[in-house]
C-alpha positions in Angstrom: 0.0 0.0 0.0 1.5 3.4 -0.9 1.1 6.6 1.2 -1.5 8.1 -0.8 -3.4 4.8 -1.4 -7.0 5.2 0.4 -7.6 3.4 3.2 -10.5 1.1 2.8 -13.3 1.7 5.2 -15.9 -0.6 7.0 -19.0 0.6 6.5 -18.1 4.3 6.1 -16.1 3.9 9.1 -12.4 3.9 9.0 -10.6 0.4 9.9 -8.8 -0.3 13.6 -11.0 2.4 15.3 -13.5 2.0 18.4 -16.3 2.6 16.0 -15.6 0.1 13.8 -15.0 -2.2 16.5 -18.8 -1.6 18.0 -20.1 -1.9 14.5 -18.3 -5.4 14.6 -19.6 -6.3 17.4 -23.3 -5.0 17.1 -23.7 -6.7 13.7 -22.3 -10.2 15.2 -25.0 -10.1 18.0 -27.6 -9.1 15.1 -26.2 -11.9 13.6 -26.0 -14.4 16.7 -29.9 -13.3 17.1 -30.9 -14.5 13.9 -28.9 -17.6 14.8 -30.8 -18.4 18.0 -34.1 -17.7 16.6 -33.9 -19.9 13.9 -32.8 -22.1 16.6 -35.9 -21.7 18.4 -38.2 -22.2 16.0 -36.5 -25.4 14.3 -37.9 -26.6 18.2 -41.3 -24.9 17.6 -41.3 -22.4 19.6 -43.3 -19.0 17.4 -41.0 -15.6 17.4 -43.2 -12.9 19.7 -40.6 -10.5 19.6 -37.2 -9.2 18.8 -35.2 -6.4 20.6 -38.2 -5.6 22.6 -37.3 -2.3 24.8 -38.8 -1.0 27.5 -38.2 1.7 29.8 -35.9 -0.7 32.1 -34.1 -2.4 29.3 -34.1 -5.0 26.2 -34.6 -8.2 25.9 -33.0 -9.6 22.6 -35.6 -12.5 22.1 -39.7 -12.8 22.8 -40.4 -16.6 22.4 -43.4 -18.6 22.8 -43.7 -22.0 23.4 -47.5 -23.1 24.1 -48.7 -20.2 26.7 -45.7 -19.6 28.3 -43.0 -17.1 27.3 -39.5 -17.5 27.3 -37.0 -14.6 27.7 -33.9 -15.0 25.3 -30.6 -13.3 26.1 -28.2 -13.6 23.6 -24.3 -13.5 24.3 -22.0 -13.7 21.5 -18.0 -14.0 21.8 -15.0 -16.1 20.3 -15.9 -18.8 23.1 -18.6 -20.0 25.3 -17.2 -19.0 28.2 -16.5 -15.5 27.2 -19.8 -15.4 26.5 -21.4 -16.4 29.5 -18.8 -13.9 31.5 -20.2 -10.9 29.6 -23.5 -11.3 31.3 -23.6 -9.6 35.4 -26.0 -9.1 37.5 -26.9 -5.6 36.8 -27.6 -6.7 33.4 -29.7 -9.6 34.3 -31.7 -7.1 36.7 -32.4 -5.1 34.0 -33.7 -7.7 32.0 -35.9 -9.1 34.6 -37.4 -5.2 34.9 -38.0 -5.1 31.4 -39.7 -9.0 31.3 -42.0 -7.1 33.8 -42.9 -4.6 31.8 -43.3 -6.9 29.3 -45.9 -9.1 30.8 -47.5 -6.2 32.2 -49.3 -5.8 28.9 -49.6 -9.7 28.6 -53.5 -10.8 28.9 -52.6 -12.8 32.0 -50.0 -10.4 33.4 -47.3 -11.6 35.9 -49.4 -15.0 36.2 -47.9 -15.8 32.7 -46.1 -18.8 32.9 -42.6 -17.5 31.6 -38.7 -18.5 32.1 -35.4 -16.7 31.5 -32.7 -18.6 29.1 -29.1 -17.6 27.4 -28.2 -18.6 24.3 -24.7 -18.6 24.1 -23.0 -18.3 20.5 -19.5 -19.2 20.3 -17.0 -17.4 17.1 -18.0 -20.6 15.1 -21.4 -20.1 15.3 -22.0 -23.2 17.8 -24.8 -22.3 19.9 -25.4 -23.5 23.3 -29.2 -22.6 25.1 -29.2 -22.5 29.2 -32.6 -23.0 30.2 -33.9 -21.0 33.3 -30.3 -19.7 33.1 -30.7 -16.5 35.6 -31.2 -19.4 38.5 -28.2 -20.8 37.3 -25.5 -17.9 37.3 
């Protein structure tokens, strides 16, 4: 590459910087969301929502399966257990405010039967669901 070559960009953004890195990273969890939902539903379970936010957080994933409603967190990283170290507790507190908010508006409200699960997607694109997970971290 010469000195006045143009340096080749990322999505209008200019390569190595923190931007670029965040756009990375947001379009591998959009990416890792896909992934999981697909997931899902090759186990029959119907979509309800996607990157529902409220005014105490986001929840990546809105699933159904029967009556009940399962709450999907997805964490993507270059290994599995990278990925389940990226989620706390003030971010799982969050998540259960906004699955409150969310079943506020439900017909049968907090009664709804309903369960909290992590999908965990690995740099290969292995994917690796923890059922009732928040009980389990």
């Amino acid at each position: 590459m010469t000195a006045d070559a143009p340096i080749e960009t990322f999505a209008g953004v200019a390569p190595g910087t923190r931007q670029q890195r965040g756009r990375r990273a947001f379009c591998a969890g959009m990416a890792a969301e896909e992934q999981v939902a697909q997931h899902y539903a090759r186990r029959g379970f119907g979509e309800e929502r996607r990157r529902w936010r409220g005014k105490r957080g986001e929840i990546d994933l809105v699933m159904r399966d029967g009556a009940a409603l399962v709450f999907v967190e997805v964490k993507q990283s270059r290994s599995f257990e990278r990925a389940a170290d990226s989620l706390g507790a003030r971010q799982m507190a969050r998540i259960y405010g906004a699955a409150e908010e969310y079943l506020a508006q439900a017909p049968n409200g907090q009664l709804t039967e309903s369960r909290f699960d992590v999908a965990l997607v690995d740099g290969r694109g292995e994917i690796r669901i923890i059922e009732n997970a928040f009980g389990a971290f």
